[in-house]
MIDOSE-1310 file (N, C-alpha, C; in nm, 2 decimals, decimal comma, always signed):
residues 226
xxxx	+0,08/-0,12/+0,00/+0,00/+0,00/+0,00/+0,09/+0,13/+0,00; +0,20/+0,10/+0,06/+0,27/+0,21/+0,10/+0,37/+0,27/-0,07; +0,42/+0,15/-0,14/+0,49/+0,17/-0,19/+0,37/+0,18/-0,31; +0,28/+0,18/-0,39/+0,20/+0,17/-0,47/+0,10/+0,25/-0,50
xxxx	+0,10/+0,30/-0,33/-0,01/+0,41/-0,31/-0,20/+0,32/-0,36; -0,22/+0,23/-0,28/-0,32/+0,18/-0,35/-0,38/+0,15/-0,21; -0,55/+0,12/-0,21/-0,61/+0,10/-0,11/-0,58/-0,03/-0,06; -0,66/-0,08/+0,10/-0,61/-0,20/+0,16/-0,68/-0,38/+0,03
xxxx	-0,83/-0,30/-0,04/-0,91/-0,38/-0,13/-0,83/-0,40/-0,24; -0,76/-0,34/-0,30/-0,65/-0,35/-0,42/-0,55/-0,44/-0,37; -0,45/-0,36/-0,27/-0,38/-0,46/-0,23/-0,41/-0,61/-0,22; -0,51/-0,64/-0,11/-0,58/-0,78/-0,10/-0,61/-0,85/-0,22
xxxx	-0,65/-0,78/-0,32/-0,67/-0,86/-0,48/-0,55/-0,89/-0,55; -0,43/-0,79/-0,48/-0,29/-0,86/-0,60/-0,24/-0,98/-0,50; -0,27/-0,97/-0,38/-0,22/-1,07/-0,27/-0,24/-1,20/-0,34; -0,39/-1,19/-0,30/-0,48/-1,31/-0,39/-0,48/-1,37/-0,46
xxxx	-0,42/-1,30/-0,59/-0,34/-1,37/-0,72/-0,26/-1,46/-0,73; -0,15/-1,45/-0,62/-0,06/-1,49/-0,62/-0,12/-1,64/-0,49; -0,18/-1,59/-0,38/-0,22/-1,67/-0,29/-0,37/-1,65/-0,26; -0,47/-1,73/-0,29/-0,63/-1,72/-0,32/-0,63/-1,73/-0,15
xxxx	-0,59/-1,83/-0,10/-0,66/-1,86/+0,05/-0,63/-1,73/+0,17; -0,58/-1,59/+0,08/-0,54/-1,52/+0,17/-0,68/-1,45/+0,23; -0,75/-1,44/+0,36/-0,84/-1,38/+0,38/-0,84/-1,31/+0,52; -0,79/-1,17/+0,58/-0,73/-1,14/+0,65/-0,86/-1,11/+0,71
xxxx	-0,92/-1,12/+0,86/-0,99/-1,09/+0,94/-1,02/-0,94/+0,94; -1,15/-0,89/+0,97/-1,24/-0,78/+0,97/-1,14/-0,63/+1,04; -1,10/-0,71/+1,16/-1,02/-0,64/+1,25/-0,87/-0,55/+1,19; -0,80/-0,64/+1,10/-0,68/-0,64/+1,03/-0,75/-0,56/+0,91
xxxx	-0,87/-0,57/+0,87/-0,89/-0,47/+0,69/-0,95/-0,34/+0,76; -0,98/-0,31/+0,91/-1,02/-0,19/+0,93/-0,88/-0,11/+0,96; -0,80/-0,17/+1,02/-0,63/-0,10/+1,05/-0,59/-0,08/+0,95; -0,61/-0,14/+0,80/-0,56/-0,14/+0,68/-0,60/-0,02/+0,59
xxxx	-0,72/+0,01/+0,66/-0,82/+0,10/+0,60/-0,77/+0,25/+0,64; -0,75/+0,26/+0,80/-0,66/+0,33/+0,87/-0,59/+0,39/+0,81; -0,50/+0,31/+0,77/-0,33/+0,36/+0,72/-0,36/+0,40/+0,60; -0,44/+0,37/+0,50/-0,45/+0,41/+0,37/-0,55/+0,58/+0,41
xxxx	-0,62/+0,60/+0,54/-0,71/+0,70/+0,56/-0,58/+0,82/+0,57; -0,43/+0,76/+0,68/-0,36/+0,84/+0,68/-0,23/+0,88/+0,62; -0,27/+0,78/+0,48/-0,16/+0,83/+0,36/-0,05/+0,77/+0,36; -0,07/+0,65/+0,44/-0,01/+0,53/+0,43/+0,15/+0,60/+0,48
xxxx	+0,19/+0,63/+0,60/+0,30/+0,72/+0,70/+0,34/+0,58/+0,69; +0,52/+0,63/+0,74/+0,62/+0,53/+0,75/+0,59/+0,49/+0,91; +0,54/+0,58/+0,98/+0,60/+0,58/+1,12/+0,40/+0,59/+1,17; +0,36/+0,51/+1,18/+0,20/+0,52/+1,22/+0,18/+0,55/+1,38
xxxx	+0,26/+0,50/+1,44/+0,27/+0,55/+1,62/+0,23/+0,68/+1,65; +0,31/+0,78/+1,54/+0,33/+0,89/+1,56/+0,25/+0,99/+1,51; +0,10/+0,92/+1,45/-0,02/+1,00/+1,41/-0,13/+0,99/+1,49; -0,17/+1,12/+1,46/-0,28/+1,14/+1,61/-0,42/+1,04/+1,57
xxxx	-0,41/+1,01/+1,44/-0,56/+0,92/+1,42/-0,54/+0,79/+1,47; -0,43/+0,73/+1,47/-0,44/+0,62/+1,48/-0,44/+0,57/+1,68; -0,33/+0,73/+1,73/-0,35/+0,73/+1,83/-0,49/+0,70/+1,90; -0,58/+0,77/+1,83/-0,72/+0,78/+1,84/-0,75/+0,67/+1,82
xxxx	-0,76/+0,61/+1,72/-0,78/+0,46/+1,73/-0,76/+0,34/+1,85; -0,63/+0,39/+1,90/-0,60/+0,25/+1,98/-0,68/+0,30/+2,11; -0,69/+0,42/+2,14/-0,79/+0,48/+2,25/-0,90/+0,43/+2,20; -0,98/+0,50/+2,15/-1,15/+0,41/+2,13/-1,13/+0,27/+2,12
xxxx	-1,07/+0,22/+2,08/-1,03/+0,05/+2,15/-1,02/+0,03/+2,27; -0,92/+0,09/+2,33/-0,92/+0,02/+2,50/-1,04/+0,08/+2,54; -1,17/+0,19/+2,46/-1,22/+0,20/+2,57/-1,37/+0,09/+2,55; -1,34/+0,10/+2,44/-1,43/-0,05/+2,39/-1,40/-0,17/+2,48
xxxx	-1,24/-0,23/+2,51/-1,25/-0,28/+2,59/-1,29/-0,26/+2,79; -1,29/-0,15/+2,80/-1,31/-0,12/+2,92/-1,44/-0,08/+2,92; -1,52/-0,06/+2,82/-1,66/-0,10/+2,86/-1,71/-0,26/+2,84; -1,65/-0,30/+2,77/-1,70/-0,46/+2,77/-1,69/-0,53/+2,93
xxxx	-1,58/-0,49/+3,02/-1,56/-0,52/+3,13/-1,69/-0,45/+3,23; -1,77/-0,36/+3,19/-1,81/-0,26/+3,27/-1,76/-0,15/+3,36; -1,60/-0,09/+3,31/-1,51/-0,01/+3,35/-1,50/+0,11/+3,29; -1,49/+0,24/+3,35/-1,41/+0,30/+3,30/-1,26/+0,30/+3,23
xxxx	-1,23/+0,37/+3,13/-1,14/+0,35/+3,07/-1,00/+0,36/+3,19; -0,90/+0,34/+3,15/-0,77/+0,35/+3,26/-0,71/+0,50/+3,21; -0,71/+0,50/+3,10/-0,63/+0,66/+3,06/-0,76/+0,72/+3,00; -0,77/+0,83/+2,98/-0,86/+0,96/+2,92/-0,76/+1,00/+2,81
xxxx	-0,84/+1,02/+2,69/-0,75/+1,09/+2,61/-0,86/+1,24/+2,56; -0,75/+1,36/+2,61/-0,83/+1,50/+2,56/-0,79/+1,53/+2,44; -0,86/+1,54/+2,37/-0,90/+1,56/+2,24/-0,80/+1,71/+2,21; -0,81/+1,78/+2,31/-0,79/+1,95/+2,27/-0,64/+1,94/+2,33
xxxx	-0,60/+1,85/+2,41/-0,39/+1,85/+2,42/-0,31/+1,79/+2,33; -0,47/+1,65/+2,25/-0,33/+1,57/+2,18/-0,35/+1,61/+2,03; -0,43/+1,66/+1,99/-0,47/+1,74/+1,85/-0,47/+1,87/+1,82; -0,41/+1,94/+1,94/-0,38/+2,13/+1,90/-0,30/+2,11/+1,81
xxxx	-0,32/+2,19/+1,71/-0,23/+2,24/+1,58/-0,25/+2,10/+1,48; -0,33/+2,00/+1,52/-0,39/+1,95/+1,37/-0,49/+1,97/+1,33; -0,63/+1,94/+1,45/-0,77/+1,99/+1,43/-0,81/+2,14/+1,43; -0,66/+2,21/+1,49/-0,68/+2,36/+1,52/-0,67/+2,43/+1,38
xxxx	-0,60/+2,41/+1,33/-0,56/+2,49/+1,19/-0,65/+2,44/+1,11; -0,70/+2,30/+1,06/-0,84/+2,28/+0,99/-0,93/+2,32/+1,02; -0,96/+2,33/+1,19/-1,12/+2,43/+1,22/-1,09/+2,58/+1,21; -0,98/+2,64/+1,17/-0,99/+2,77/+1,17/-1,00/+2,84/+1,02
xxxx	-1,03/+2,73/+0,90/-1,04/+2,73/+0,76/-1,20/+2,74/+0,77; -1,25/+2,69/+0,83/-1,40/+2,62/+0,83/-1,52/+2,76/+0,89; -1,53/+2,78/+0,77/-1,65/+2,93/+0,80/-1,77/+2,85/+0,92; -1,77/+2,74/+0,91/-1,92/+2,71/+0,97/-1,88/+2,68/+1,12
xxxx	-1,78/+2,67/+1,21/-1,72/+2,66/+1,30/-1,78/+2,73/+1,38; -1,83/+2,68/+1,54/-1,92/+2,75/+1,61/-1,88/+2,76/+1,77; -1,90/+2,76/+1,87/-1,82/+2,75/+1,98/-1,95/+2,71/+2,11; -1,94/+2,65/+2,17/-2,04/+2,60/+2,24/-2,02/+2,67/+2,45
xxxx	-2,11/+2,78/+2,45/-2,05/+2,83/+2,58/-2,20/+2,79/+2,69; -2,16/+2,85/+2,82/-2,23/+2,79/+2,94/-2,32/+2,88/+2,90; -2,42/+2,89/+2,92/-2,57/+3,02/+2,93/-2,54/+3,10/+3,04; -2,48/+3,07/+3,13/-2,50/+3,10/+3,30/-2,38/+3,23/+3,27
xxxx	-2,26/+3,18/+3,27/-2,13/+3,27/+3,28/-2,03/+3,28/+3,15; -2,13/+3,24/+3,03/-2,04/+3,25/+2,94/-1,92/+3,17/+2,86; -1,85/+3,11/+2,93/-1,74/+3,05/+2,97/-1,80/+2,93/+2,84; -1,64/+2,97/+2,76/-1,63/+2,86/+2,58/-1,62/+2,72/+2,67
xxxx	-1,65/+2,62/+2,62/-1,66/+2,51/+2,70/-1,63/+2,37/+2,58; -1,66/+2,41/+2,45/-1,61/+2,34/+2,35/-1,64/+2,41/+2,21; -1,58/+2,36/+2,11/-1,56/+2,49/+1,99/-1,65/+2,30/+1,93; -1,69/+2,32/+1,80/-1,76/+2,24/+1,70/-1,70/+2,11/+1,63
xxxx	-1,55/+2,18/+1,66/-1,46/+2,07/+1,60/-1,46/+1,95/+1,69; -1,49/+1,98/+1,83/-1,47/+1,85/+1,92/-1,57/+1,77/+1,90; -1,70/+1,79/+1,80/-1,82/+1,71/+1,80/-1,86/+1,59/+1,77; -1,84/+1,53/+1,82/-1,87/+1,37/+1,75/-2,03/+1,36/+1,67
xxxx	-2,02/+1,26/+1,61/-2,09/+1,28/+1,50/-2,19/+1,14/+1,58; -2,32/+1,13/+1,57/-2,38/+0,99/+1,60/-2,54/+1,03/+1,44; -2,61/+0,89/+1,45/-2,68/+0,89/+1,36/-2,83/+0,95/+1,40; -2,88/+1,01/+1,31/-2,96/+1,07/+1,34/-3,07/+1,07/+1,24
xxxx	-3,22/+0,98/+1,24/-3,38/+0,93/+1,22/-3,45/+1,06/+1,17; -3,46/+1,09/+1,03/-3,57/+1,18/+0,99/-3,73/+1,09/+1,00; -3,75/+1,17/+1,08/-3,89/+1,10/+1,13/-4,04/+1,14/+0,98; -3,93/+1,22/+0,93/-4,09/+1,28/+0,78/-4,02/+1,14/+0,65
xxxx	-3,94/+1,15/+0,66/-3,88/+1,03/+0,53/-3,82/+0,93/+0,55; -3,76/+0,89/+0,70/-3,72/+0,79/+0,78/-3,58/+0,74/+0,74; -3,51/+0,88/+0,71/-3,38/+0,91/+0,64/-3,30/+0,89/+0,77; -3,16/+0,84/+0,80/-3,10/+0,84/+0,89/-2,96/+0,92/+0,78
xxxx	-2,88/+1,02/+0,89/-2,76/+1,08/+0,84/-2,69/+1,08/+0,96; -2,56/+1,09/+0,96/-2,45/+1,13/+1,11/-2,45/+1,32/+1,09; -2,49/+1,32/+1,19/-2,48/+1,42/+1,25/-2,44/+1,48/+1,34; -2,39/+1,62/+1,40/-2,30/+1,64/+1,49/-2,36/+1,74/+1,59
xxxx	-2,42/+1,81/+1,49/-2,51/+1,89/+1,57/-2,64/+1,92/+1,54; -2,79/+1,83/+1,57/-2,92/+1,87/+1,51/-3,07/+1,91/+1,61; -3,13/+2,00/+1,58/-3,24/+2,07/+1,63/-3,30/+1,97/+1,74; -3,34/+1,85/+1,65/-3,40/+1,73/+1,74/-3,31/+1,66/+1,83
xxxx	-3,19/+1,70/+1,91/-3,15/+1,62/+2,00/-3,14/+1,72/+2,07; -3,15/+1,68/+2,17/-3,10/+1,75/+2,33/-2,99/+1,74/+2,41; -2,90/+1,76/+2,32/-2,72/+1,70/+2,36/-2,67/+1,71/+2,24; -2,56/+1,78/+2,31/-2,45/+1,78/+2,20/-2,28/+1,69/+2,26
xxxx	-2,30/+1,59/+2,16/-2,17/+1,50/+2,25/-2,08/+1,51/+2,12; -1,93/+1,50/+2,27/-1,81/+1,61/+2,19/-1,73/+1,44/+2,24; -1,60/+1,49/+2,22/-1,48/+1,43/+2,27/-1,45/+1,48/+2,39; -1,37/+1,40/+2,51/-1,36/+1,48/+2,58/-1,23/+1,52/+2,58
xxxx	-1,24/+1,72/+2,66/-1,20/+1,79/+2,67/-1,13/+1,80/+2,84; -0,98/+1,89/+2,85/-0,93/+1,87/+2,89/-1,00/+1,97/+3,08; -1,09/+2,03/+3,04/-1,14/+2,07/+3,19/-1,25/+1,95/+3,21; -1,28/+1,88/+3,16/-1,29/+1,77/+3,26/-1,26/+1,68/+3,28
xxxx	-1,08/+1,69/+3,32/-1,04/+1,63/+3,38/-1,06/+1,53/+3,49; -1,07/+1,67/+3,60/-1,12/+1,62/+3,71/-1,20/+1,50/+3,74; -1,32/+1,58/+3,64/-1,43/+1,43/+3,65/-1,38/+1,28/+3,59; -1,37/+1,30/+3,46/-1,37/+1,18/+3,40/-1,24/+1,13/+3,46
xxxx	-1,14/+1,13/+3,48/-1,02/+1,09/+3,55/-1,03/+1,00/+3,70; -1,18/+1,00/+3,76/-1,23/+0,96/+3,90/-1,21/+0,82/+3,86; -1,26/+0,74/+3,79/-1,29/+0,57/+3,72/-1,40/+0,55/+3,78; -1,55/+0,70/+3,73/-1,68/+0,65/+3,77/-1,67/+0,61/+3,63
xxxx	-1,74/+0,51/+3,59/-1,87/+0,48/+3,50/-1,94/+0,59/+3,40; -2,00/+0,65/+3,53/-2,08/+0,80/+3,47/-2,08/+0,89/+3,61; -2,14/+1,04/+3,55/-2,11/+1,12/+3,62/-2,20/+1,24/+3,57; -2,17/+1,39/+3,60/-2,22/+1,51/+3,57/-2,10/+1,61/+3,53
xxxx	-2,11/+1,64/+3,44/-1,99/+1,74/+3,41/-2,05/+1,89/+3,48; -1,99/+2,00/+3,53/-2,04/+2,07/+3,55/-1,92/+2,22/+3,53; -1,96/+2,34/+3,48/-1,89/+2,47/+3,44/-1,74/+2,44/+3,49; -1,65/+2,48/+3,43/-1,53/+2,50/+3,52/-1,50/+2,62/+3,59
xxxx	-1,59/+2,75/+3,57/-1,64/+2,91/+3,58/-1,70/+2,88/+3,72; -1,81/+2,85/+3,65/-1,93/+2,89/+3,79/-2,03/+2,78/+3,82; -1,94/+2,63/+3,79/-1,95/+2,51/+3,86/-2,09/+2,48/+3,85; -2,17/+2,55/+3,75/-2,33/+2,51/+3,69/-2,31/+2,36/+3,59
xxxx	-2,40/+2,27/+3,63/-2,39/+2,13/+3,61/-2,50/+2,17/+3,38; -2,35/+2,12/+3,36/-2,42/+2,16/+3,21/-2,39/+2,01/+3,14; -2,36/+1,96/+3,18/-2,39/+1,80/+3,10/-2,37/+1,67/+3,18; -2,34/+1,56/+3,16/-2,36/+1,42/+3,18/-2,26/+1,35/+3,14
xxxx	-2,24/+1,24/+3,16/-2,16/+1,15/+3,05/-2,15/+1,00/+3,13; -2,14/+0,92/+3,05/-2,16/+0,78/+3,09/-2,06/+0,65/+2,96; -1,96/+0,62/+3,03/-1,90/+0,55/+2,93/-1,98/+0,43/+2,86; -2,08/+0,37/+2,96/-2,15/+0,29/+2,91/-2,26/+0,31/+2,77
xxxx	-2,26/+0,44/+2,77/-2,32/+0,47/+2,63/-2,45/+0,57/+2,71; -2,54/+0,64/+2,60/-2,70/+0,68/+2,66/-2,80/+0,69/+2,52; -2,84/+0,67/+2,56/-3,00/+0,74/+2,44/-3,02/+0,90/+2,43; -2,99/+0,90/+2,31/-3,01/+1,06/+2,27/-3,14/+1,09/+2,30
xxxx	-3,21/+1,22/+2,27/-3,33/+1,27/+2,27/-3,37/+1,24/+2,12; -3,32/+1,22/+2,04/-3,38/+1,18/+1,87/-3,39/+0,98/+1,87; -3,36/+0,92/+2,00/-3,35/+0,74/+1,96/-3,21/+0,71/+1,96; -3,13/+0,78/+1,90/-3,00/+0,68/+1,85/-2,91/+0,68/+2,04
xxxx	-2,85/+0,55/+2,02/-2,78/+0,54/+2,14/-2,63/+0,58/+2,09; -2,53/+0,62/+2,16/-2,43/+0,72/+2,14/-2,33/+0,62/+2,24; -2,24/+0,54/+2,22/-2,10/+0,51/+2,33/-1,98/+0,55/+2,26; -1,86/+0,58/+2,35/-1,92/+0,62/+2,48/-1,99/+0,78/+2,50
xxxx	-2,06/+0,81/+2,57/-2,14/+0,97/+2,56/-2,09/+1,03/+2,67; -2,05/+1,14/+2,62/-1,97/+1,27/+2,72/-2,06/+1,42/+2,61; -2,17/+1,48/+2,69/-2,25/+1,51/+2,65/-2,24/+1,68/+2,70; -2,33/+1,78/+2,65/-2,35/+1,92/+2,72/-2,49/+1,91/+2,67
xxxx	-2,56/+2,01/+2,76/-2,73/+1,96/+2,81/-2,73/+2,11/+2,69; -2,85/+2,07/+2,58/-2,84/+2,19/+2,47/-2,90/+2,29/+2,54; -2,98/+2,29/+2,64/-3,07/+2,35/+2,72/-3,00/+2,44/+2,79; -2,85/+2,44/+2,85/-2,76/+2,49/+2,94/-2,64/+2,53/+2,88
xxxx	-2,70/+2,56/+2,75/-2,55/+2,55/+2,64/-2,64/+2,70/+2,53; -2,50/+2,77/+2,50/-2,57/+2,84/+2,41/-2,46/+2,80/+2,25; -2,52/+2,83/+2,18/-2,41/+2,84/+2,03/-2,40/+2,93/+1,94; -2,28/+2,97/+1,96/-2,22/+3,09/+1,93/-2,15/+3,12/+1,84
xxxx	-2,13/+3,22/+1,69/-2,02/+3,21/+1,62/-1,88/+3,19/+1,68; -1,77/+3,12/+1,62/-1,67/+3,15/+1,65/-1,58/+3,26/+1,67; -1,49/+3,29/+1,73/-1,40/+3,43/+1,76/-1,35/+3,43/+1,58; -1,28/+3,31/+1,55/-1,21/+3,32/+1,41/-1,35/+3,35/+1,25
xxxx	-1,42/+3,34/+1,30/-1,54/+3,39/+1,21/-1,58/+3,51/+1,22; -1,61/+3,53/+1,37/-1,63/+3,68/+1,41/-1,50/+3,80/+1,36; -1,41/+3,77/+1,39/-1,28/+3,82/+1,39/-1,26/+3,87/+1,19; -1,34/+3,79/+1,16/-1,31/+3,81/+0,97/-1,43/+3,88/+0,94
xxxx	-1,52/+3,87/+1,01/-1,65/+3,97/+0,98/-1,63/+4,09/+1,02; -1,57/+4,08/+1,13/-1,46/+4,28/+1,16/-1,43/+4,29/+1,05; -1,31/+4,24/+1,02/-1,20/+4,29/+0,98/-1,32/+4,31/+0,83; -1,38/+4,24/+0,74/-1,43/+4,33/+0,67/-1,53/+4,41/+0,66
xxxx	-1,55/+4,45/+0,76/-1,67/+4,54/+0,79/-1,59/+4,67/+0,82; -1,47/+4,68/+0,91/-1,41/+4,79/+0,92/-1,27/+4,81/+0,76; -1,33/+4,74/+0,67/-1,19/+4,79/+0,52/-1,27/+4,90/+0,51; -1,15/+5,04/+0,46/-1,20/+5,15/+0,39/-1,31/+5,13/+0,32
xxxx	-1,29/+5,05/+0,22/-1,42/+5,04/+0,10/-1,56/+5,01/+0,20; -1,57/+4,94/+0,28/-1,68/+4,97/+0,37/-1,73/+5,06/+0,43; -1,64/+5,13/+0,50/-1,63/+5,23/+0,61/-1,71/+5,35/+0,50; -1,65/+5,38/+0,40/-1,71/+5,47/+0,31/-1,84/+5,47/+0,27
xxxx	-1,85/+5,33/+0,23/-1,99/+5,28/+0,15/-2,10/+5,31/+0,27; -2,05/+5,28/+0,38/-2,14/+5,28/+0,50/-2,18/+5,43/+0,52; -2,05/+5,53/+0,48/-2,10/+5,69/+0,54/-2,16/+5,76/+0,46; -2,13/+5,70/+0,28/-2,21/+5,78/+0,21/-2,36/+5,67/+0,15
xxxx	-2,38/+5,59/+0,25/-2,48/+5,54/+0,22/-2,53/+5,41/+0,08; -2,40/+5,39/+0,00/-2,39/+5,30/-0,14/-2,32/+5,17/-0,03; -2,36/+5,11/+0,12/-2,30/+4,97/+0,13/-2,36/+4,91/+0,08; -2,51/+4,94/+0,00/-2,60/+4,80/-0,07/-2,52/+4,75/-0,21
xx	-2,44/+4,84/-0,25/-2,37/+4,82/-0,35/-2,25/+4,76/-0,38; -2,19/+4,75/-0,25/-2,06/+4,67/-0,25/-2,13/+4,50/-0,28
């Protein structure tokens, strides 16, 4: 794959050729799938996806036991400056703060995505953020620490500001407000959450709102025309 540049299905068919009885287990063509997702690297240890990977595995296994996981992996320490520079391209980037005090609590990029039941056409899509659920579940983030680091099961996340109880989370999985069940779910209650443009969105709608060519259009009354 590495040297051909070709997917793990291609590979497996020139394998084949040569040896028919080759049939590599479900488990081995999803890791295969992996490496071809991250461009087939010399050194795979050393990428944050696959890091990601072996995490949602142990915690697969640590829910099979009915355990919390042993390590927590925060999303926002071990992916600053990969998912940071792609979400700051991304016009539709939103920021998710407390209602109570304000306080950013997760940006859009940390969203996990679960499936989501059009009840008019009985359409199912993955979704990360929609009207019909009452939770928004992210990855977790590094102020809740505290909590998730205890080795409860489940728990209450609550402000790291002004200690208002704004979500839930339960390794064992939960039921959304739309049906779909979500594992593991580390959740913010939509109801105690507001959603907000981003600073890096906001920040470019200044900047051109305050360029001369606006500033002018605005004083002599021609901004319909820009």
């Amino acid at each position: 794959m590495h040297k051909y540049h070709i997917t793990s299905i291609e590979a497996l068919s020139r394998i084949q050729q040569s040896r028919p009885i080759c049939e590599p287990n479900e488990g081995f063509m999803q890791q295969l799938d992996l490496y071809h997702e991250m461009q087939t690297p010399v050194n795979v240890d050393d990428e944050p996806v696959y890091q990601r990977w072996l995490w949602r595995r142990d915690v697969d296994l640590s829910i099979a036991r009915g355990k919390a996981p042993d390590k927590v992996r925060f999303e926002d320490e071990t992916t600053r400056g990969v998912k940071g520079v792609e979400a700051e391209s991304k016009a539709g980037m939103f920021e998710l703060k407390c209602r109570k005090c304000r306080q950013t609590l997760a940006t859009s990029q940390y969203l996990t995505p679960h499936t989501v039941r059009n009840t008019k056409n009985d359409k199912i899509t993955a979704s990360k953020s929609s009207p019909s659920c009452a939770h928004y579940f992210l990855d977790p983030i590094s102020w809740m620490r505290p909590e998730l680091e205890q080795g409860k099961t489940d728990g209450r996340l609550n402000c790291p500001k002004c200690s208002m109880n704004v979500g839930k989370y339960a390794w064992q999985g939960m039921q959304c407000s739309c049906g779909q069940w979500v594992v593991p779910a580390i959740s913010l209650a939509r109801g105690r959450i507001d959603e907000v443009g981003s600073r890096v969105v906001q920040d470019r709608q200044d900047k051109v709102s305050n360029t001369p060519a606006v500033v002018l259009a605005k004083t002599t009354g021609r901004e319909e025309n820009l």
